[in-house]
LUMZALO-718085 format. One record per residue (C-alpha): x negated, z negated, y. Coordinates in nm, 4 decimals. Each point is the difference from the previous one (the first is absolute). Layout:
BEGIN
+----------+----------+----------+
:       px :       pz :       py :
+----------+----------+----------+
:        X :        Z :        Y :
...
+----------+----------+----------+
//
This chain:
BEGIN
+----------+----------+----------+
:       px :       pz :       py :
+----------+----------+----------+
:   5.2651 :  17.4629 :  -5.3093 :
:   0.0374 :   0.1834 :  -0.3156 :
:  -0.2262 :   0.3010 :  -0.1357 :
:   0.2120 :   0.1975 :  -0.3049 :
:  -0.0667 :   0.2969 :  -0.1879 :
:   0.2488 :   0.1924 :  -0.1230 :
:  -0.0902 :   0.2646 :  -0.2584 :
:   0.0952 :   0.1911 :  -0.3274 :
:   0.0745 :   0.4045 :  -0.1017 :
:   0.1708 :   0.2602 :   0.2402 :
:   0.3642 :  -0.0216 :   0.0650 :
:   0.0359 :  -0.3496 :  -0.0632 :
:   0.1301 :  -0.1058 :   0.3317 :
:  -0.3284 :  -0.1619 :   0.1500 :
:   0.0375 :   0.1199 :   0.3149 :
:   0.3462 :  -0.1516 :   0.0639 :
:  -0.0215 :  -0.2738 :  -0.1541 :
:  -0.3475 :  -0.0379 :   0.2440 :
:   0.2151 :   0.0619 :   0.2571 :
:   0.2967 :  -0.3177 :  -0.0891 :
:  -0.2647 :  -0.2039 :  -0.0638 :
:  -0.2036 :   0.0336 :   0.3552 :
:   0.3460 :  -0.0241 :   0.1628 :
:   0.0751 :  -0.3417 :  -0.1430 :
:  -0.3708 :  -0.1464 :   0.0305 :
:  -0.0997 :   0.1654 :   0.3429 :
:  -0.2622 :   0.2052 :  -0.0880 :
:  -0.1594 :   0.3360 :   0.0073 :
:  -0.0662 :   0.2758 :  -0.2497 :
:  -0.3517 :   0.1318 :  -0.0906 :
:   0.0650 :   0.3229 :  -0.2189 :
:  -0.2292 :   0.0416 :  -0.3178 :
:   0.1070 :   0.3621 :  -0.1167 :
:  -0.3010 :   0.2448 :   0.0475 :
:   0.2109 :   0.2960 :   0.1027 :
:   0.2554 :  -0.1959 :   0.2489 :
:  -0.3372 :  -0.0037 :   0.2436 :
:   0.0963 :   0.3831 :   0.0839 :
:   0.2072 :   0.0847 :   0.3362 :
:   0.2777 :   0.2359 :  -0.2089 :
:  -0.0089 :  -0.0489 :  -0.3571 :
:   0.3543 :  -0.1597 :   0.0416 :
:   0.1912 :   0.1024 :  -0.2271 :
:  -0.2352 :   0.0345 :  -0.2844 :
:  -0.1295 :  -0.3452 :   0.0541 :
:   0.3472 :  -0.1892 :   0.0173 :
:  -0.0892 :  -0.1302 :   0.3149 :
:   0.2204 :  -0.2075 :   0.1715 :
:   0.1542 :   0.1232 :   0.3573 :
:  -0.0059 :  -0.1983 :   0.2868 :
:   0.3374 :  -0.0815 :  -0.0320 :
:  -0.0462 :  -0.0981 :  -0.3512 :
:  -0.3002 :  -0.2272 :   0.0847 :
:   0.2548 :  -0.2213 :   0.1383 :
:  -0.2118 :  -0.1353 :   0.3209 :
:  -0.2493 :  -0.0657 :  -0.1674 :
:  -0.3706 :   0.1031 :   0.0711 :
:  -0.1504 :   0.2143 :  -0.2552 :
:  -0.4174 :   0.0186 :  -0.0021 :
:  -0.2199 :   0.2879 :  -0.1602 :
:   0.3069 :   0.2542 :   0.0305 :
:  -0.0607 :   0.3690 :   0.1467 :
:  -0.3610 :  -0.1041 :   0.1180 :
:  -0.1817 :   0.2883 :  -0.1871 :
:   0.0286 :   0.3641 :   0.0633 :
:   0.0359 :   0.2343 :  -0.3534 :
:  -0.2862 :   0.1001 :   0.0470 :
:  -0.1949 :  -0.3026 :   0.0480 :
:  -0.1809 :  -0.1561 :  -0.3240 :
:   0.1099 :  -0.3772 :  -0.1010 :
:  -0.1943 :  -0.2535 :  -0.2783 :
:   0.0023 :  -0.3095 :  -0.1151 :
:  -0.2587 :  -0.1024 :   0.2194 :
:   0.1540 :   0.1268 :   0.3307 :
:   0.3228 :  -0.1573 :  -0.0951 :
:  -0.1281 :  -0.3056 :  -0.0746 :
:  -0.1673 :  -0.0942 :   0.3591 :
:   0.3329 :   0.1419 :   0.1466 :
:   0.2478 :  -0.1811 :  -0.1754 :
:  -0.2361 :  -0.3508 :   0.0283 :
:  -0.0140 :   0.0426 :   0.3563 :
:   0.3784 :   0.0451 :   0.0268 :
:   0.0720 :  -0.2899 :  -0.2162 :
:  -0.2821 :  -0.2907 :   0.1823 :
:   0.1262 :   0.1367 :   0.3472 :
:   0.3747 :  -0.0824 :  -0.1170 :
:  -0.0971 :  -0.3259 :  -0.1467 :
:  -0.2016 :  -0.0723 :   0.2652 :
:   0.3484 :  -0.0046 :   0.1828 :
:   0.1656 :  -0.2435 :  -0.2110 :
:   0.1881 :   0.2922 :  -0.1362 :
:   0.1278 :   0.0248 :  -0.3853 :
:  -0.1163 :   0.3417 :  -0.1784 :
:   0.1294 :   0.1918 :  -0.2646 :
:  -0.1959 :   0.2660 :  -0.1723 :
:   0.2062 :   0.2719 :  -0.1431 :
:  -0.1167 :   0.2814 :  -0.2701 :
:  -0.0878 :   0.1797 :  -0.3255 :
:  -0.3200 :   0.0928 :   0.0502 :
:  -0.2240 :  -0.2320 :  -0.2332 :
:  -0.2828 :   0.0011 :   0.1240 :
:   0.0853 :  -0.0192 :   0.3898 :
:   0.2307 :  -0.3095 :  -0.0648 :
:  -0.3449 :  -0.1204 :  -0.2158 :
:  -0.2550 :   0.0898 :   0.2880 :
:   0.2140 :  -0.2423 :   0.2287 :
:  -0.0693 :  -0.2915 :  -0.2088 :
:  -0.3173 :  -0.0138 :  -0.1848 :
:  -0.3438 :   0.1006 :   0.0938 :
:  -0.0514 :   0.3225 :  -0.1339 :
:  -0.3493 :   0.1681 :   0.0259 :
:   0.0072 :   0.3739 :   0.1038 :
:  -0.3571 :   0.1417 :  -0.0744 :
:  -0.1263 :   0.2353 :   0.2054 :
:  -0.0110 :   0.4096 :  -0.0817 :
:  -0.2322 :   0.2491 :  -0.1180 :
:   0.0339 :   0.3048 :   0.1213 :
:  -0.1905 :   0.1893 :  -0.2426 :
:   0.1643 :  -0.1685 :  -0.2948 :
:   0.3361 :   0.0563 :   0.1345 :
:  -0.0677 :   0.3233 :   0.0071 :
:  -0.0972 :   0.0615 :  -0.3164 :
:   0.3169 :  -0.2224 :  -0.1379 :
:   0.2132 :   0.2483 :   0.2324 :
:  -0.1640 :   0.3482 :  -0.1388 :
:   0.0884 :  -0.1395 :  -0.3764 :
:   0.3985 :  -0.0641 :   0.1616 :
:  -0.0225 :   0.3257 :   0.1475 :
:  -0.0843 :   0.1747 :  -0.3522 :
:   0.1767 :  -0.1906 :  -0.2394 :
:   0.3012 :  -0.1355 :   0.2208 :
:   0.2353 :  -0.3339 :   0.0328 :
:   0.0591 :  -0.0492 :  -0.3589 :
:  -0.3047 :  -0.0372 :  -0.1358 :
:  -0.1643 :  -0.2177 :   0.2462 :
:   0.3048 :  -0.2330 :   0.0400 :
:  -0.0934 :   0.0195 :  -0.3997 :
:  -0.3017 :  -0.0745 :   0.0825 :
:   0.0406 :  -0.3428 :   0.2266 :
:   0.2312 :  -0.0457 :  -0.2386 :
:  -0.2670 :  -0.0566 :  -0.3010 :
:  -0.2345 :  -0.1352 :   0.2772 :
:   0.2655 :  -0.2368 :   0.1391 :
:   0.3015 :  -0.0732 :  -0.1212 :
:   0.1838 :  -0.2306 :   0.2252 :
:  -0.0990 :   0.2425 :   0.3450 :
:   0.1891 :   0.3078 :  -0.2054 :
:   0.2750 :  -0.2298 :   0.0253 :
:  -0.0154 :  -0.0175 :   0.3347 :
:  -0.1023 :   0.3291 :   0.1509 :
:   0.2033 :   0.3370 :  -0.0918 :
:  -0.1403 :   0.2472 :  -0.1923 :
:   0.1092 :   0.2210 :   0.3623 :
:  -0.2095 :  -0.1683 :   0.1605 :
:  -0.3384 :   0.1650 :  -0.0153 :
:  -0.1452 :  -0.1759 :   0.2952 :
:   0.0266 :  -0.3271 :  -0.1411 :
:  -0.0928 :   0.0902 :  -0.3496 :
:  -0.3054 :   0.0965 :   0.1389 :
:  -0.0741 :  -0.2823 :   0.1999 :
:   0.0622 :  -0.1914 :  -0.3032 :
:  -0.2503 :   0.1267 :  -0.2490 :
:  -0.2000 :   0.0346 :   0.3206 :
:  -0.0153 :  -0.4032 :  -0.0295 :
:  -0.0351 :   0.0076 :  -0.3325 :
:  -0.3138 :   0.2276 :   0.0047 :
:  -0.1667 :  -0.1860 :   0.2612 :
:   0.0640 :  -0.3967 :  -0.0994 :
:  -0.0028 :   0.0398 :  -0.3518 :
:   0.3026 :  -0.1821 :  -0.0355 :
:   0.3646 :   0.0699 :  -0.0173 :
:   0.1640 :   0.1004 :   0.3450 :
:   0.2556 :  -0.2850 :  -0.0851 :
:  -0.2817 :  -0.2826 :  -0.0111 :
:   0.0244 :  -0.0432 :   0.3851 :
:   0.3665 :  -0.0853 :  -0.0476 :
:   0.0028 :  -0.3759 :  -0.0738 :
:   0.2684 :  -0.1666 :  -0.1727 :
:  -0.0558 :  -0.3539 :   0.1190 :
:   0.2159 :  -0.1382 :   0.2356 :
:   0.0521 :   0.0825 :   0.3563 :
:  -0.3408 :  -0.0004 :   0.1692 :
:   0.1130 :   0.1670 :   0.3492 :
:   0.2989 :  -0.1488 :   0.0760 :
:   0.0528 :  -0.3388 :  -0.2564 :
:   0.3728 :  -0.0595 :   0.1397 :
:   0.1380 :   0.3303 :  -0.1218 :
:   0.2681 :   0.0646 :  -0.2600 :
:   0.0801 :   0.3192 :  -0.2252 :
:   0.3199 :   0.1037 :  -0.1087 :
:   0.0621 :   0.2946 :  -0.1975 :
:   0.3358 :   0.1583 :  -0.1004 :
:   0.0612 :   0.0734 :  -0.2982 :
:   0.2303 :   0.2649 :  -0.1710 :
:   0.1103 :   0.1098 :  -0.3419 :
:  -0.1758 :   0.3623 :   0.0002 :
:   0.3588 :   0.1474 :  -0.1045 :
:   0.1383 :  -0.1095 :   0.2986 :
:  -0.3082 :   0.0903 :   0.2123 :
:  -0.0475 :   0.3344 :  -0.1450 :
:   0.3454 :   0.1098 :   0.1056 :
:  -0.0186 :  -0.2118 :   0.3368 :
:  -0.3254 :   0.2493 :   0.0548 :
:   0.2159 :   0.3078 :  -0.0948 :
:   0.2847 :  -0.1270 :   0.2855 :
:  -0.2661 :  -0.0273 :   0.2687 :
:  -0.1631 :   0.3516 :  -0.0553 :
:   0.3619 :   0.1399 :   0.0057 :
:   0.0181 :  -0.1495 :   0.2941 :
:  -0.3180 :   0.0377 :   0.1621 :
:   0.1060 :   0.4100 :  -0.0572 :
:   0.3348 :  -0.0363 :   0.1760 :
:  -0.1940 :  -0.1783 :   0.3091 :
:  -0.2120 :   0.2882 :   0.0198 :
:  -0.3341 :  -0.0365 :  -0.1696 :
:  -0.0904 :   0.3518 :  -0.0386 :
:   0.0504 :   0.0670 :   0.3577 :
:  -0.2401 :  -0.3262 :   0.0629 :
:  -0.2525 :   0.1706 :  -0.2083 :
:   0.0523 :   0.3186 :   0.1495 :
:  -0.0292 :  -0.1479 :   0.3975 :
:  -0.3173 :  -0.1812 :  -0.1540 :
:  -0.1554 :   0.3021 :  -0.1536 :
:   0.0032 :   0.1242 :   0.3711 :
:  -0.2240 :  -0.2900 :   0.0582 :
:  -0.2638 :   0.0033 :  -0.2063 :
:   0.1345 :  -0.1378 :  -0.3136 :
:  -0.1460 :   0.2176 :  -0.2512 :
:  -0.3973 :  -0.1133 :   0.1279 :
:   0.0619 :  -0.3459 :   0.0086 :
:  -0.2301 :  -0.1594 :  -0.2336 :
:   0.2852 :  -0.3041 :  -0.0511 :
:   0.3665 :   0.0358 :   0.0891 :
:   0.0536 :   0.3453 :  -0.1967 :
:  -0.0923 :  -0.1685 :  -0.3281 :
:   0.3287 :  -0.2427 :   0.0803 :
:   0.2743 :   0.0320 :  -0.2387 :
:   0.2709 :   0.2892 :   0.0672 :
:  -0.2087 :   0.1326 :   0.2981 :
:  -0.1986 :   0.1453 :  -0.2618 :
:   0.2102 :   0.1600 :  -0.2110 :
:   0.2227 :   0.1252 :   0.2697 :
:  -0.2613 :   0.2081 :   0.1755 :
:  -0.0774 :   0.1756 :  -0.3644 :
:   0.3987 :   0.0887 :   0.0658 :
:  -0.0676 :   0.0843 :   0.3688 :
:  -0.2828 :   0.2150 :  -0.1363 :
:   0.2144 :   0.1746 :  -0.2943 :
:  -0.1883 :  -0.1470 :  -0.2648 :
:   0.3006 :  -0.1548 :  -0.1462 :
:   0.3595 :  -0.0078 :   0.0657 :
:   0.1963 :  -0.2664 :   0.1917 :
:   0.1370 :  -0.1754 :  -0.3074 :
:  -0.3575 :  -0.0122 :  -0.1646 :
:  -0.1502 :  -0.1678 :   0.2835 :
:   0.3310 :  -0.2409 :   0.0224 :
:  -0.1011 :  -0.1411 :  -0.3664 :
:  -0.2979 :   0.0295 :   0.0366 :
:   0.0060 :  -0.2264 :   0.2635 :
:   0.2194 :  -0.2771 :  -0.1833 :
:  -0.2449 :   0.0253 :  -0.3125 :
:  -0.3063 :  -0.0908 :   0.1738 :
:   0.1718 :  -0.2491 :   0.2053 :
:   0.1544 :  -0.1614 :  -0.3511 :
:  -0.4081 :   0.0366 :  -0.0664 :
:  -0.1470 :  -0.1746 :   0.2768 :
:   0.3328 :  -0.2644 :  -0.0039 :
:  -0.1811 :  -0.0691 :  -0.3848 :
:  -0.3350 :  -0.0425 :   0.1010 :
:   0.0750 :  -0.2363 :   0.3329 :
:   0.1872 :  -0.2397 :  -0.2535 :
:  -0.2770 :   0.0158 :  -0.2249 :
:  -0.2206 :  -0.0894 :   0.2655 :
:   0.1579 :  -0.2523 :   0.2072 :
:   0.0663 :  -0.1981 :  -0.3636 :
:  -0.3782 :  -0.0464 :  -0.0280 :
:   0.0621 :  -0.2235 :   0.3298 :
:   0.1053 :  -0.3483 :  -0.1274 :
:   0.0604 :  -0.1489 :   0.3718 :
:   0.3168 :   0.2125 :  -0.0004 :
:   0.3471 :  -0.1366 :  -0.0354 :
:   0.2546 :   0.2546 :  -0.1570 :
:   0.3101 :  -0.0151 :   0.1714 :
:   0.2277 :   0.1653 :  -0.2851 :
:   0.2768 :   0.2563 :   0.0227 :
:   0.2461 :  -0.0715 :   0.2791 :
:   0.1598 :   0.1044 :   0.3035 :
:  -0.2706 :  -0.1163 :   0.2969 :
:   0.2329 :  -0.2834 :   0.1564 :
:  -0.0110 :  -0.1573 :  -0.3780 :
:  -0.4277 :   0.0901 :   0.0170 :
:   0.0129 :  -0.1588 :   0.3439 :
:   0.1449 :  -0.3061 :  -0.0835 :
:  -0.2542 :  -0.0607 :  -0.2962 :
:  -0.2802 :   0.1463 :   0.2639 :
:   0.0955 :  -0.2872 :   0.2527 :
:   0.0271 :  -0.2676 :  -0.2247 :
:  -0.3577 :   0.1102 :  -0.1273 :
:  -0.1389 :  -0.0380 :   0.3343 :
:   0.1610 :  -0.2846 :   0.1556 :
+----------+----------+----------+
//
């Protein structure tokens, strides 16, 4: 019985490779990307189809409607409960995503103090008059290592952030230990790795083709929906941009490279993060069978 992480920047083949690897070892996938939780945000999210899942079951996928909120702390008991229940079964695991601090709430005991309304408040009437920039800035000065890991799009978290900050006294990254495993002892990391030429134009490919799928028309049937007031999945890469197009804010091709610069971005700043994590194993460059073969000797 086998508990493996698999990790690293957007558009590095995680989710495949997740998907080989639970074929050959019997297990079941436990998704770790914050936006995958939403029923249709498909083709923004590169989320596998059913058929592409192979037969295997996939956990924490479509469980959240757009406009339902999602946090660390939320995620955290959910994705525990999946993974004890499965091992509790007999049953291998393999925990699949780039979101940092998800992947990190799974396997160390991270303290999530509680919130003050009237400070929050106050934090969120400075956002609202001087904007994202300067209080990403802000945590930035504050905090370096969570500006790494949350996007200067995302408000919500920026505030929850300095929120911490303001009420511990300490850096919102001091509840993120860097000692081993303390949750879950057995587990192993892999990340993949890529040469950022390579990954840069493997990003540009998969917005391309994220377009010809059909994104804007997934934005569009979203917007329907309730996109626009939900306080988590509109911040998600593309979705944003593409409703400033819907809108007529920008034109189609603006909001196309728009969308593969801030991915490039955030692709940057999860490598920068998941580095800091010495339990990980980078598998290099390489088609996944090669990454497979080194995965399975690392486990057996």
């Amino acid at each position: 019985m086998s508990l493996v992480v698999i990790c690293g920047a957007t558009a590095t083949g995680k989710s495949d490779l997740a998907v080989m690897l639970a074929q050959k070892i019997g297990a079941e996938i436990v998704n770790a990307d914050s936006m995958q939780l939403y029923t249709g945000m498909d083709i923004g999210t590169a989320k596998l189809t059913t058929a592409e899942r192979g037969g295997i079951n996939h956990h924490l996928i479509d469980i959240l409607d757009i406009k339902d909120e999602a946090n660390v702390a939320w995620y955290q008991s959910m994705a525990r409960g999946v993974i004890d229940q499965l091992i509790d079964q007999g049953k291998s695991v393999v925990v699949v995503g780039g979101t940092g601090l998800y992947v990190k709430a799974i396997l160390d005991d991270l303290n999530f103090p509680d919130t003050n309304p009237e400070l929050r408040q106050n934090i969120t009437e400075e956002a609202e008059r001087v904007g994202n920039e300067i209080m990403h800035e802000k945590l930035a000065k504050l905090d370096p290592a969570a500006a790494l890991a949350i996007p200067k799009e995302n408000l919500r978290r920026i505030i929850r952030a300095l929120e911490v900050i303001a009420l511990t006294g300490k850096p919102f990254t001091a509840n993120l230990p860097r000692q081993e495993s303390s949750r879950y002892p057995m587990a192993k990391q892999f990340g993949l790795a890529f040469n950022r030429e390579n990954l840069d134009q493997k990003i540009d490919e998969r917005v391309e083709n994220m377009w010809e799928k059909g994104f804007a028309r997934e934005v569009s049937l979203l917007m329907t929906k309730g996109l626009e007031q939900s306080p988590t999945a509109r911040k998600a890469l593309g979705y944003s941009q593409i409703m400033n197009y819907l809108k007529g804010e920008c034109s189609e091709e603006f909001a196309k490279e728009e969308t593969k610069r801030t991915t490039k971005a955030y692709a940057r700043r999860q490598e920068t993060w998941f580095n800091r994590d010495e339990r990980i194993t980078w598998l290099p460059p390489a088609i996944n069978t090669v990454r497979l073969e080194k995965l399975l000797a690392s486990i057996n």
